[in-house]
N, CA, C and O atoms as a Maestro MAE file, in Angstrom:
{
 s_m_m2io_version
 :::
 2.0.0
}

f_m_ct {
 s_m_title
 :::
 protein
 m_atom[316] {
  # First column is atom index #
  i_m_mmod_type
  r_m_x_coord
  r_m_y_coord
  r_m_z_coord
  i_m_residue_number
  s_m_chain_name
  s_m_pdb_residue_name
  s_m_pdb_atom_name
  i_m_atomic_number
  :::
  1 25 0.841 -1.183 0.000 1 A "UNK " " N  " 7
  2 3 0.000 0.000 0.000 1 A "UNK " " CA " 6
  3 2 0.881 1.240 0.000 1 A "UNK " " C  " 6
  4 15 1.991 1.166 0.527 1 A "UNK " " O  " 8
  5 25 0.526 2.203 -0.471 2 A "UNK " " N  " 7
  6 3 0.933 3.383 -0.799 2 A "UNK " " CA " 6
  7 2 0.111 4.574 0.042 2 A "UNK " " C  " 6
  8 15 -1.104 4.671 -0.130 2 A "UNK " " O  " 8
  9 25 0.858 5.541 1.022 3 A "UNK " " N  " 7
  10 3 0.521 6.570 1.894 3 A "UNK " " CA " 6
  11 2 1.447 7.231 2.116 3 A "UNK " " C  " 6
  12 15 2.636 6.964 1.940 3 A "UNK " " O  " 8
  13 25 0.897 8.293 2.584 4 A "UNK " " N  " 7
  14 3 1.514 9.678 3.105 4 A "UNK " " CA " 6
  15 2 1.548 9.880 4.700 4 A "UNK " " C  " 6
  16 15 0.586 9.614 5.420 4 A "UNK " " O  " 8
  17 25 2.965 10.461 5.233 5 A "UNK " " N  " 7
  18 3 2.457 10.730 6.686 5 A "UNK " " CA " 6
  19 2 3.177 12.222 6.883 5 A "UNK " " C  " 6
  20 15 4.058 12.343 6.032 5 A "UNK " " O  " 8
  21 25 3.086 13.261 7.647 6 A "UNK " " N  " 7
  22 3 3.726 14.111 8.334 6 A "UNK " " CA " 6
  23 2 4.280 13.962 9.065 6 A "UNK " " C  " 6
  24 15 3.615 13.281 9.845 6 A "UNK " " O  " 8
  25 25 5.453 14.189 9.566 7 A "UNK " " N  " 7
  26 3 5.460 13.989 10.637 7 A "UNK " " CA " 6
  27 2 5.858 15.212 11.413 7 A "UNK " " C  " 6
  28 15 6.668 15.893 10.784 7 A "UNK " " O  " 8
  29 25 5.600 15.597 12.347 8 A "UNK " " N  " 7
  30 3 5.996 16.618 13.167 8 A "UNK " " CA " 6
  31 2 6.960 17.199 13.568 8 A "UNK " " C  " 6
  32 15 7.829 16.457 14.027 8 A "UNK " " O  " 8
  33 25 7.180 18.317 13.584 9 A "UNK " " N  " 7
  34 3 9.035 18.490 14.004 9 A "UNK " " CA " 6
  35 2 9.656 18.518 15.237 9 A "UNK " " C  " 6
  36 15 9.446 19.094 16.304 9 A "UNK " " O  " 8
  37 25 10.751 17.483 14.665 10 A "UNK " " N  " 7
  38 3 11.299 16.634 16.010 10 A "UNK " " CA " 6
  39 2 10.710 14.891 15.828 10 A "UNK " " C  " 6
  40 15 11.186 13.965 16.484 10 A "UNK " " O  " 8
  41 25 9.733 14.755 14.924 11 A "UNK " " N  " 7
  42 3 9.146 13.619 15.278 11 A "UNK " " CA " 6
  43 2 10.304 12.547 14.617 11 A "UNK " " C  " 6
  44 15 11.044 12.786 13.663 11 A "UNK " " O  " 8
  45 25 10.241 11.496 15.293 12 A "UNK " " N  " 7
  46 3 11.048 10.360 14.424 12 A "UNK " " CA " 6
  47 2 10.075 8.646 13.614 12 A "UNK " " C  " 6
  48 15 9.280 7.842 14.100 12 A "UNK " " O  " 8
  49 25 10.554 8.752 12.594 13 A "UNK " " N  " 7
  50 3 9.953 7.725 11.804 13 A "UNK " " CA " 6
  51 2 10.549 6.702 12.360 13 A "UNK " " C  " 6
  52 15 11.664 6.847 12.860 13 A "UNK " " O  " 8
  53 25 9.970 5.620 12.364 14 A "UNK " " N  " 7
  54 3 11.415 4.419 12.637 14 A "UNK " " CA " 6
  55 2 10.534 3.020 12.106 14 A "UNK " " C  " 6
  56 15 9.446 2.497 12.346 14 A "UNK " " O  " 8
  57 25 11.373 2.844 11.491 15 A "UNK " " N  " 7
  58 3 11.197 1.362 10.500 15 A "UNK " " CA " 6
  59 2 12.427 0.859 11.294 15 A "UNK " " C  " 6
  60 15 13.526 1.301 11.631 15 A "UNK " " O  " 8
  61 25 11.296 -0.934 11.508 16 A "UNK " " N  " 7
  62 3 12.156 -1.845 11.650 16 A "UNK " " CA " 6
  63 2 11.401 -3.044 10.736 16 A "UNK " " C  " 6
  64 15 10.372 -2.999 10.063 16 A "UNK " " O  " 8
  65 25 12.490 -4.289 11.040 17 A "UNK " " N  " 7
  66 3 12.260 -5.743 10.704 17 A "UNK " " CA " 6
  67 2 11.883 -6.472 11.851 17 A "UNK " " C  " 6
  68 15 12.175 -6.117 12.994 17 A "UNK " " O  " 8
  69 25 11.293 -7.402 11.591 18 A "UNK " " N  " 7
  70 3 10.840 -8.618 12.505 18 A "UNK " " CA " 6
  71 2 12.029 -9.019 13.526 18 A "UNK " " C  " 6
  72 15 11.961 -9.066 14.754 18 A "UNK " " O  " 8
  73 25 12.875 -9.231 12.887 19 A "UNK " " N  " 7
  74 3 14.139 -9.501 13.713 19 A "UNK " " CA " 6
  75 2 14.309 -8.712 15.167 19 A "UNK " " C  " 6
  76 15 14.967 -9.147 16.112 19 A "UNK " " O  " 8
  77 25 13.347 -7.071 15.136 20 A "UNK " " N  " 7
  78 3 13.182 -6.632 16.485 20 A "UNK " " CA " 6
  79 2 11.931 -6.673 17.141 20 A "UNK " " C  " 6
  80 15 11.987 -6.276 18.305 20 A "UNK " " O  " 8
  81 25 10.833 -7.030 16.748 21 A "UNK " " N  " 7
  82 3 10.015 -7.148 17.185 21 A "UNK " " CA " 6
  83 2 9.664 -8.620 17.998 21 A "UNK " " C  " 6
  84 15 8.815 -8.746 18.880 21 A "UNK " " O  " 8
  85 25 10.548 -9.689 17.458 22 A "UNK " " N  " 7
  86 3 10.493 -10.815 17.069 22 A "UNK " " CA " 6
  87 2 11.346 -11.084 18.562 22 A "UNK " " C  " 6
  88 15 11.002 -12.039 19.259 22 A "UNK " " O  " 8
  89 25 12.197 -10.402 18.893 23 A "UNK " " N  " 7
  90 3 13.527 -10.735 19.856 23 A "UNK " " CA " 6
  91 2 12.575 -11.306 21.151 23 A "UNK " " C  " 6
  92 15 11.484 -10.895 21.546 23 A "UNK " " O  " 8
  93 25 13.323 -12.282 21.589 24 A "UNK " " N  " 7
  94 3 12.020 -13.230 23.028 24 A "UNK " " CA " 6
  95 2 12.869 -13.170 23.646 24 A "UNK " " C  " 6
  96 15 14.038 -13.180 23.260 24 A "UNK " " O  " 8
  97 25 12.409 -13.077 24.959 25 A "UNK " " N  " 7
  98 3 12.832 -13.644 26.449 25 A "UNK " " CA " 6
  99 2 11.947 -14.777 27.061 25 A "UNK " " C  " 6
  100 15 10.792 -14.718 27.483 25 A "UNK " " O  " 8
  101 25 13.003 -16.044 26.972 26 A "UNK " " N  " 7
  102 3 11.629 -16.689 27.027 26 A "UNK " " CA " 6
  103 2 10.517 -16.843 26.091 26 A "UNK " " C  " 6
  104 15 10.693 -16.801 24.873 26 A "UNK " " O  " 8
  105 25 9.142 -17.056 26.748 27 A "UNK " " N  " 7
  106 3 8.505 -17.227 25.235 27 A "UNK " " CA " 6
  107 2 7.842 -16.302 24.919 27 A "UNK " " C  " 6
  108 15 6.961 -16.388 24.064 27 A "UNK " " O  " 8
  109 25 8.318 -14.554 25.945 28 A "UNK " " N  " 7
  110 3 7.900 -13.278 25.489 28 A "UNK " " CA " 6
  111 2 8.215 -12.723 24.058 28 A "UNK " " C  " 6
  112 15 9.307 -12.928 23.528 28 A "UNK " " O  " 8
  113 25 7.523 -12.230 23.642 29 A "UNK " " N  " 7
  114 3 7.761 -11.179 22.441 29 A "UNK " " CA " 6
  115 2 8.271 -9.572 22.732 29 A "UNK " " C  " 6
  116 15 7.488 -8.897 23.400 29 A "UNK " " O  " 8
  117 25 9.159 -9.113 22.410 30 A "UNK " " N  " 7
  118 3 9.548 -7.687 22.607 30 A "UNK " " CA " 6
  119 2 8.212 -7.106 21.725 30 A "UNK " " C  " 6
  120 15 7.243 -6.763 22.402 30 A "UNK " " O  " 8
  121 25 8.136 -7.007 20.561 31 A "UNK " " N  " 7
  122 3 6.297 -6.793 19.983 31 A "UNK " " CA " 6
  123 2 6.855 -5.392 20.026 31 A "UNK " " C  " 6
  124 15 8.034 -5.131 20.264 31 A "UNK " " O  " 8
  125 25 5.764 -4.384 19.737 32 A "UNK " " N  " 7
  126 3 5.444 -3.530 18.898 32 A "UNK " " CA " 6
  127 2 5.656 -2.639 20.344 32 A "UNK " " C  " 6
  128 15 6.346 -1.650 20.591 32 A "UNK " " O  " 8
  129 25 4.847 -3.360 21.074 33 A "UNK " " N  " 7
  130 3 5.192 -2.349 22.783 33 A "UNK " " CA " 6
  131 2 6.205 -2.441 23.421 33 A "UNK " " C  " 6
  132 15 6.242 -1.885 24.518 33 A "UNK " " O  " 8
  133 25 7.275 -3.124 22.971 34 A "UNK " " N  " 7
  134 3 8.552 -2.744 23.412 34 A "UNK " " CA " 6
  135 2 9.126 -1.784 22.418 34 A "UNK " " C  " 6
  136 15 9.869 -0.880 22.801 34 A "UNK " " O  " 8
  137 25 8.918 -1.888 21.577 35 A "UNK " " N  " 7
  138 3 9.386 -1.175 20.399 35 A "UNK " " CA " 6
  139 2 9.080 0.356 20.786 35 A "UNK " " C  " 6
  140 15 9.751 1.389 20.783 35 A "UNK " " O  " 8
  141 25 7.695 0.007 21.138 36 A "UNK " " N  " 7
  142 3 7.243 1.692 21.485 36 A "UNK " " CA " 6
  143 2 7.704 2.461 22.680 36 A "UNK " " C  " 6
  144 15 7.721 3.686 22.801 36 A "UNK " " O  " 8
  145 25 8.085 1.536 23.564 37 A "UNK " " N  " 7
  146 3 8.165 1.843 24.944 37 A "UNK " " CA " 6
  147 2 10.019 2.286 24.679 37 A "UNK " " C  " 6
  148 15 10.575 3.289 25.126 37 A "UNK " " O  " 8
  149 25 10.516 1.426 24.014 38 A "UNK " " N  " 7
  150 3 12.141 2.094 23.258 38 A "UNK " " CA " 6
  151 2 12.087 3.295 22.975 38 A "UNK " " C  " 6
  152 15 12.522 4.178 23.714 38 A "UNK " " O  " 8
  153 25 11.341 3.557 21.454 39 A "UNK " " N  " 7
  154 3 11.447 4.644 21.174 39 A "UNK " " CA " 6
  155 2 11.236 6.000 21.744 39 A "UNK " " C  " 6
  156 15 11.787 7.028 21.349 39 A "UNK " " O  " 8
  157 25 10.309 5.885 22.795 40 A "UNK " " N  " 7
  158 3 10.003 6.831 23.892 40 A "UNK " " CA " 6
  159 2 11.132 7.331 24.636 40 A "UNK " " C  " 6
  160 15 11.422 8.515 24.807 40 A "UNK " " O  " 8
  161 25 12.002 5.876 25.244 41 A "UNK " " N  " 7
  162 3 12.604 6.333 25.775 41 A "UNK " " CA " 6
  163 2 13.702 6.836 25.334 41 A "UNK " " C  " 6
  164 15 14.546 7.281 26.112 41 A "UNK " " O  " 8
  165 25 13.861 6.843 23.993 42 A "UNK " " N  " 7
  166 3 15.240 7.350 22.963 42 A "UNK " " CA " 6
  167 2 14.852 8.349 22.292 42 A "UNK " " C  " 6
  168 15 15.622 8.903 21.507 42 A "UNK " " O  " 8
  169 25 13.454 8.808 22.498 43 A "UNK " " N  " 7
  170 3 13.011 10.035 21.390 43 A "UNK " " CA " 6
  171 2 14.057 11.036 21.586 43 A "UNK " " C  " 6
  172 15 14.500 11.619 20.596 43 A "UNK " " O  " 8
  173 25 14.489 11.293 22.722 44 A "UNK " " N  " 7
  174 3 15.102 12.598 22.055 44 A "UNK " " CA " 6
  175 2 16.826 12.943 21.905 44 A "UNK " " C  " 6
  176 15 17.398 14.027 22.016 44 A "UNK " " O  " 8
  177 25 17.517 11.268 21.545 45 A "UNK " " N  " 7
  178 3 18.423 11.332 20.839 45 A "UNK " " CA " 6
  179 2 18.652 11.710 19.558 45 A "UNK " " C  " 6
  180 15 17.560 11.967 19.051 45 A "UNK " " O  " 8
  181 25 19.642 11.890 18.692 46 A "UNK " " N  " 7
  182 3 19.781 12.082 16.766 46 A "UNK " " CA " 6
  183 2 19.341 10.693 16.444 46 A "UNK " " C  " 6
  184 15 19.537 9.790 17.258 46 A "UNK " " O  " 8
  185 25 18.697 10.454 15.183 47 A "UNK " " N  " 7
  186 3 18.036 9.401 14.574 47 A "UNK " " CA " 6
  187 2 19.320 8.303 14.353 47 A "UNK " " C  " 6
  188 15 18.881 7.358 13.698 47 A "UNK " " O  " 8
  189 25 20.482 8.148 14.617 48 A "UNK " " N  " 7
  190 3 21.399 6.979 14.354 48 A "UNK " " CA " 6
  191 2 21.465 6.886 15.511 48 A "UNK " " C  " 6
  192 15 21.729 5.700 15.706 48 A "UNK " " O  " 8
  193 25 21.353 7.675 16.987 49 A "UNK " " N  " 7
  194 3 21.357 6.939 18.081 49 A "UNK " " CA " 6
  195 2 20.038 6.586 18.255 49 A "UNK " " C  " 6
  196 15 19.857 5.803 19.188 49 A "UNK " " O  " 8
  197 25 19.158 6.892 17.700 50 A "UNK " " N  " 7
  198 3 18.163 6.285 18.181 50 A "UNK " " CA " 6
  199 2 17.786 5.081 18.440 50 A "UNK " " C  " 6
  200 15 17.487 4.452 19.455 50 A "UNK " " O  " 8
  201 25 17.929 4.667 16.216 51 A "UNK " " N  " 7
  202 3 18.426 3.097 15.904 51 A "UNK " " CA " 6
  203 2 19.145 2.728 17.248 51 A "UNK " " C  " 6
  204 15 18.452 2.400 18.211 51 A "UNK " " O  " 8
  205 25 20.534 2.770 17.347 52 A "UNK " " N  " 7
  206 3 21.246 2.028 17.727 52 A "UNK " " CA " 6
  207 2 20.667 1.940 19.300 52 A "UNK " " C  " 6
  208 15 21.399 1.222 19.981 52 A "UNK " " O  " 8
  209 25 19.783 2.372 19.879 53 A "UNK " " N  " 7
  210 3 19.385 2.740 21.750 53 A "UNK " " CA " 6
  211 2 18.043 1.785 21.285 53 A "UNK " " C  " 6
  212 15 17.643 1.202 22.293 53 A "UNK " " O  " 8
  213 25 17.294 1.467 20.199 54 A "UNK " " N  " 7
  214 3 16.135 0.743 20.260 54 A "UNK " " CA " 6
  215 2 16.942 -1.009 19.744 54 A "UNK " " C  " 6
  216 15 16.427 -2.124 19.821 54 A "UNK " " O  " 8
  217 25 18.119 -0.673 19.319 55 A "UNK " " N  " 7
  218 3 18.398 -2.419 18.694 55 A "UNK " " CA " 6
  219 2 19.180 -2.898 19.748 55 A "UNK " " C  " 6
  220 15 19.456 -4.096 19.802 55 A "UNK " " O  " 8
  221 25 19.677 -1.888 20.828 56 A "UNK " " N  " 7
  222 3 20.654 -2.757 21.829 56 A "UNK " " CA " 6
  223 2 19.611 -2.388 23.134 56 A "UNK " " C  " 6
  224 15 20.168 -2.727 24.179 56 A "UNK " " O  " 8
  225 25 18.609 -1.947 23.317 57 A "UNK " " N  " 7
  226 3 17.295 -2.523 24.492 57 A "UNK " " CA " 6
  227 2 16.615 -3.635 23.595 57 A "UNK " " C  " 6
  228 15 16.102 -4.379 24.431 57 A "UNK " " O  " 8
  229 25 16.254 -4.297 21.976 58 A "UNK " " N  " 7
  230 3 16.045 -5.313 22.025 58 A "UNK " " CA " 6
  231 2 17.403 -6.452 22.484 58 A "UNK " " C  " 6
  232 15 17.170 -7.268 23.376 58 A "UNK " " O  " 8
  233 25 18.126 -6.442 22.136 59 A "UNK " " N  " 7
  234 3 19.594 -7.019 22.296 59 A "UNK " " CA " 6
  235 2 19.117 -7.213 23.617 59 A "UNK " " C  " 6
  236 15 18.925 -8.404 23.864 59 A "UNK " " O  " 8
  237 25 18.854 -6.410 24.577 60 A "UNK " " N  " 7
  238 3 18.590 -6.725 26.097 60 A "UNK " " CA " 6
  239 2 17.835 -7.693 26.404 60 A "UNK " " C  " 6
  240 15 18.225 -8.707 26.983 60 A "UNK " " O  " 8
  241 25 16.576 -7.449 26.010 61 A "UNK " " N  " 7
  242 3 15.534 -8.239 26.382 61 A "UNK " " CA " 6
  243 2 15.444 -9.441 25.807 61 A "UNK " " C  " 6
  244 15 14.518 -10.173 26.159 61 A "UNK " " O  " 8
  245 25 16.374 -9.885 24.819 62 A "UNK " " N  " 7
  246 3 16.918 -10.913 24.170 62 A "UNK " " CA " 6
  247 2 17.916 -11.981 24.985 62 A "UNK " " C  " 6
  248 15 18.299 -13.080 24.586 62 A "UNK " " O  " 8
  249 25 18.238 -11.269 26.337 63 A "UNK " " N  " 7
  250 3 19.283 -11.569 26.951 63 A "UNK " " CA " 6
  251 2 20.785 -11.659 26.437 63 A "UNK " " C  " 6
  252 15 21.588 -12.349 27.066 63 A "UNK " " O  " 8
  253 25 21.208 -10.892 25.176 64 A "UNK " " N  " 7
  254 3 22.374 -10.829 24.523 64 A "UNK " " CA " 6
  255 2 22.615 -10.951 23.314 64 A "UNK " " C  " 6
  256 15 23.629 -10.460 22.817 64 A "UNK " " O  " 8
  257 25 21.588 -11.731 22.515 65 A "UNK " " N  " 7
  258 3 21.889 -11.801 21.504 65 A "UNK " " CA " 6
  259 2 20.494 -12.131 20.553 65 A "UNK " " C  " 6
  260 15 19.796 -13.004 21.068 65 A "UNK " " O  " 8
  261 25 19.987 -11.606 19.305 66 A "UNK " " N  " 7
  262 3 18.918 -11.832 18.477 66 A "UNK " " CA " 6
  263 2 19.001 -13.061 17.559 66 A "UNK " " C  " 6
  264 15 19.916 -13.399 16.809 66 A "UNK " " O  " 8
  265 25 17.686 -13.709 17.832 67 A "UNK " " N  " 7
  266 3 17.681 -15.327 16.835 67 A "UNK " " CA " 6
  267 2 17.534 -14.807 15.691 67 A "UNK " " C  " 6
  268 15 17.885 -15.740 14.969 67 A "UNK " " O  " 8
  269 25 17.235 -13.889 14.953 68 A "UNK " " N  " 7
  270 3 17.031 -13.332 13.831 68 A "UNK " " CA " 6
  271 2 17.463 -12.312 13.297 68 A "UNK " " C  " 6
  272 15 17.466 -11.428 14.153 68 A "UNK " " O  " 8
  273 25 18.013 -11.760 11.887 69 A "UNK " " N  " 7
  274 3 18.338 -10.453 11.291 69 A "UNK " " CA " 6
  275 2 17.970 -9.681 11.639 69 A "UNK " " C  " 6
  276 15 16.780 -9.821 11.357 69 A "UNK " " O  " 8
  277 25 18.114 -8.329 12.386 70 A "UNK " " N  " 7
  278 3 17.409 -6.975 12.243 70 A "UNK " " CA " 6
  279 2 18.281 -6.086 11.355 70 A "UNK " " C  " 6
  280 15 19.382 -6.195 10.815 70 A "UNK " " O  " 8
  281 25 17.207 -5.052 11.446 71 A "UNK " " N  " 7
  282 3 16.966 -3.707 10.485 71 A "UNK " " CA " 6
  283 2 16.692 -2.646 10.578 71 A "UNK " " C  " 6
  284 15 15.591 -2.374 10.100 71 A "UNK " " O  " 8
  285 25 17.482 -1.484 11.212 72 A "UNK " " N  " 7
  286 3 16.542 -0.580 11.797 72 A "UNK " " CA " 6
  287 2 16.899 0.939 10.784 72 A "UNK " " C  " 6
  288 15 18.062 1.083 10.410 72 A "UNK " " O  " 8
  289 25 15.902 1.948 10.415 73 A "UNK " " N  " 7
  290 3 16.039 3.100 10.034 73 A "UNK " " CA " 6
  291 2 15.522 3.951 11.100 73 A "UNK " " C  " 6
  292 15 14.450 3.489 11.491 73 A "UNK " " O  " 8
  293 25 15.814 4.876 11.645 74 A "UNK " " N  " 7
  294 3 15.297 6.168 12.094 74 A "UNK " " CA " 6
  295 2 15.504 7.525 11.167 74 A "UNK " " C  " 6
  296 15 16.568 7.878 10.658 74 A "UNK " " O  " 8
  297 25 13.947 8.345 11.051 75 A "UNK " " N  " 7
  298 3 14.260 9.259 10.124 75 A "UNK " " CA " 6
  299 2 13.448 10.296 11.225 75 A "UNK " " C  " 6
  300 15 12.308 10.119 11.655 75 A "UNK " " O  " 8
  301 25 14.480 11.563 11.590 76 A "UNK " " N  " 7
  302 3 14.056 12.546 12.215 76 A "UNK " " CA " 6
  303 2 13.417 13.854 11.574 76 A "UNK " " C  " 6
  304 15 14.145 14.331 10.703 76 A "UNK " " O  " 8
  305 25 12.362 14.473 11.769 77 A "UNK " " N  " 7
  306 3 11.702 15.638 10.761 77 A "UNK " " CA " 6
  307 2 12.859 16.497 11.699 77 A "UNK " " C  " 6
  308 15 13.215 16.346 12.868 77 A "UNK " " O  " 8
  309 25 13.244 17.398 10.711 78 A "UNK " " N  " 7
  310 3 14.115 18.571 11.277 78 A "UNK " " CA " 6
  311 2 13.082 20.267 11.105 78 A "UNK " " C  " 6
  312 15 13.147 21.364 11.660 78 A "UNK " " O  " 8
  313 25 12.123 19.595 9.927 79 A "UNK " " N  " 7
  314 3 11.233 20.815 9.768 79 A "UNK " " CA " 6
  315 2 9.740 21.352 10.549 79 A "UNK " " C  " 6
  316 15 9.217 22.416 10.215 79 A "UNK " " O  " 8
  :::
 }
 m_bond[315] {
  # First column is bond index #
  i_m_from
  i_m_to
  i_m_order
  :::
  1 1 2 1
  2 2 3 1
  3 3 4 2
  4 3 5 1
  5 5 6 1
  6 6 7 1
  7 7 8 2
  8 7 9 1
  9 9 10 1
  10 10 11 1
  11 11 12 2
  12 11 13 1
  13 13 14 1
  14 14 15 1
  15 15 16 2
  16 15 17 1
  17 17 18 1
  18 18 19 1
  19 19 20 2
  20 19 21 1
  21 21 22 1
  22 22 23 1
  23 23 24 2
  24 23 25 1
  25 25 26 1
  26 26 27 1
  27 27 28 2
  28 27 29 1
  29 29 30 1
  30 30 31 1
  31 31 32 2
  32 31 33 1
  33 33 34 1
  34 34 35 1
  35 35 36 2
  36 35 37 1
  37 37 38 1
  38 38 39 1
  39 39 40 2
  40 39 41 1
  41 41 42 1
  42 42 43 1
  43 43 44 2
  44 43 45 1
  45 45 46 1
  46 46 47 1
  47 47 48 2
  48 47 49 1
  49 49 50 1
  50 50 51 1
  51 51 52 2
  52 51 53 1
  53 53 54 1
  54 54 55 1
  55 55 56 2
  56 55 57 1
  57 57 58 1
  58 58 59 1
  59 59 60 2
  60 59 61 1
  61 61 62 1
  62 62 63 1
  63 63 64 2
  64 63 65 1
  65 65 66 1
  66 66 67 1
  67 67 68 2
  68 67 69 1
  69 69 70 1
  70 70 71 1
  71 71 72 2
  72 71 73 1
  73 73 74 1
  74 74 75 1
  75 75 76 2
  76 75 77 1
  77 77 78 1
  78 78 79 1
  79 79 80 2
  80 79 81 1
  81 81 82 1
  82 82 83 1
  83 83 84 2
  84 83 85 1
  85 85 86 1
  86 86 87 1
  87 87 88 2
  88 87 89 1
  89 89 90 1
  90 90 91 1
  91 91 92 2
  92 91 93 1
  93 93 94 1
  94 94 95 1
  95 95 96 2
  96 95 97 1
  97 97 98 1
  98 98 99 1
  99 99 100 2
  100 99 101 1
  101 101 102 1
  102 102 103 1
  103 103 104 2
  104 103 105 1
  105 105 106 1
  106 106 107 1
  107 107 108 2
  108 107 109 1
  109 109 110 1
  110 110 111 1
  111 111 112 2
  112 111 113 1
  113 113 114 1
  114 114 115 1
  115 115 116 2
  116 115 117 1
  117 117 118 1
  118 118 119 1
  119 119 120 2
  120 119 121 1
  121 121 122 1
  122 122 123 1
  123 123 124 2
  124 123 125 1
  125 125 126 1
  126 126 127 1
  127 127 128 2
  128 127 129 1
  129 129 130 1
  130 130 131 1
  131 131 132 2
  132 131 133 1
  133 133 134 1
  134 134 135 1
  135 135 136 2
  136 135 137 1
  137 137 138 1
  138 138 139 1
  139 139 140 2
  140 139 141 1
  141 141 142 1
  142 142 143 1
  143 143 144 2
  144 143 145 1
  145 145 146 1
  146 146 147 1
  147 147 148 2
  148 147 149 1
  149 149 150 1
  150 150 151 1
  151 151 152 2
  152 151 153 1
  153 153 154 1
  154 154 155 1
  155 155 156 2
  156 155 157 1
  157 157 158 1
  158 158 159 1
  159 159 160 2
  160 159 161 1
  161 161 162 1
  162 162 163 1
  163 163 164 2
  164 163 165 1
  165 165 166 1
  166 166 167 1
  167 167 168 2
  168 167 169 1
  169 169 170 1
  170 170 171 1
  171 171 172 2
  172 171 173 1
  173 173 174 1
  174 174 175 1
  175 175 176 2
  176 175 177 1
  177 177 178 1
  178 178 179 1
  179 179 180 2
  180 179 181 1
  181 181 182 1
  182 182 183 1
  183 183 184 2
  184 183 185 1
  185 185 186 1
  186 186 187 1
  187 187 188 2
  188 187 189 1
  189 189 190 1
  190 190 191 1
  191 191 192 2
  192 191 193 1
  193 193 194 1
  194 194 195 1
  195 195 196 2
  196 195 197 1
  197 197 198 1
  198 198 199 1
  199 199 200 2
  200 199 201 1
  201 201 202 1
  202 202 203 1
  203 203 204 2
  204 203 205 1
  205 205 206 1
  206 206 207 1
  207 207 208 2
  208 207 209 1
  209 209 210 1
  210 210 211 1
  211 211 212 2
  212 211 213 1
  213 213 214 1
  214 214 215 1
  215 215 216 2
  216 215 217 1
  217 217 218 1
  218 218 219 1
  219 219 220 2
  220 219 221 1
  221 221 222 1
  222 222 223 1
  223 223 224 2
  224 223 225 1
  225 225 226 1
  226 226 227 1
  227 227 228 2
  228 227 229 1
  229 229 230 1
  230 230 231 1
  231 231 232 2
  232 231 233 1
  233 233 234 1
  234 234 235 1
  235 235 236 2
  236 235 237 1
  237 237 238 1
  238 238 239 1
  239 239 240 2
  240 239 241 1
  241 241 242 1
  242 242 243 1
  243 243 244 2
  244 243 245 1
  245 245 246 1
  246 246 247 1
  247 247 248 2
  248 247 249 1
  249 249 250 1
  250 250 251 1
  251 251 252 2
  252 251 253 1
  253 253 254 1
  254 254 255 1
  255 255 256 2
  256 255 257 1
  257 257 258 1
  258 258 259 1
  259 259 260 2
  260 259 261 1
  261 261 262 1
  262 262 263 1
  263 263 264 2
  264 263 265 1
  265 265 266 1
  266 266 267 1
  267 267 268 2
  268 267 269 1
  269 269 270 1
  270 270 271 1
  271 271 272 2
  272 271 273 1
  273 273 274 1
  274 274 275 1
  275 275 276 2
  276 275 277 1
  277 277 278 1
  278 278 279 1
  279 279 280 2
  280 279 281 1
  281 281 282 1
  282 282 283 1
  283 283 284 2
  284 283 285 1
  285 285 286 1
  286 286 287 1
  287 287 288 2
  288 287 289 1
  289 289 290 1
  290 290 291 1
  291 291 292 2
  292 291 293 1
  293 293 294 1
  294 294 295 1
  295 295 296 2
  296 295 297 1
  297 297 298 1
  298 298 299 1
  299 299 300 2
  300 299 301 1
  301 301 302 1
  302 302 303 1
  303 303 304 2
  304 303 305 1
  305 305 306 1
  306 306 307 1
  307 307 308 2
  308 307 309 1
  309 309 310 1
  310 310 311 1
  311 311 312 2
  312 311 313 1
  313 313 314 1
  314 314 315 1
  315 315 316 2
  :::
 }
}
């Protein structure tokens, strides 16, 4: 599908892969609400620390290491 978003200034986009959503503790899922609960707490780093503060709190909750590839972009509106 094909869409448009704004995003707000200051706001950050962030695309990931399964590989972070996917990361378990146990037979938890890190899921979309860890993801969110990351980015919150990294919003107001630059968009390459961001990535890197949301793939090493999954790395955490993974207990060290991810069963799967990740992928992460952060894109910050500056306007």
């Amino acid at each position: 599908a094909e869409g448009r978003l704004r995003l707000e200034r200051n706001g950050v986009l962030l695309l990931y892969t399964d590989g972070i959503s996917e990361a378990r503790s146990g037979g938890d899922l890190f899921g979309t609400e860890g993801v969110k609960a990351s980015l919150q707490a990294c919003a107001e780093l630059s968009s390459e620390e961001v990535a890197a503060c949301v793939h090493r709190q999954a790395i955490e909750y993974a207990g060290g290491e991810l069963k799967d590839d990740a992928a992460i972009l952060a894109i910050r509106a500056l306007r």
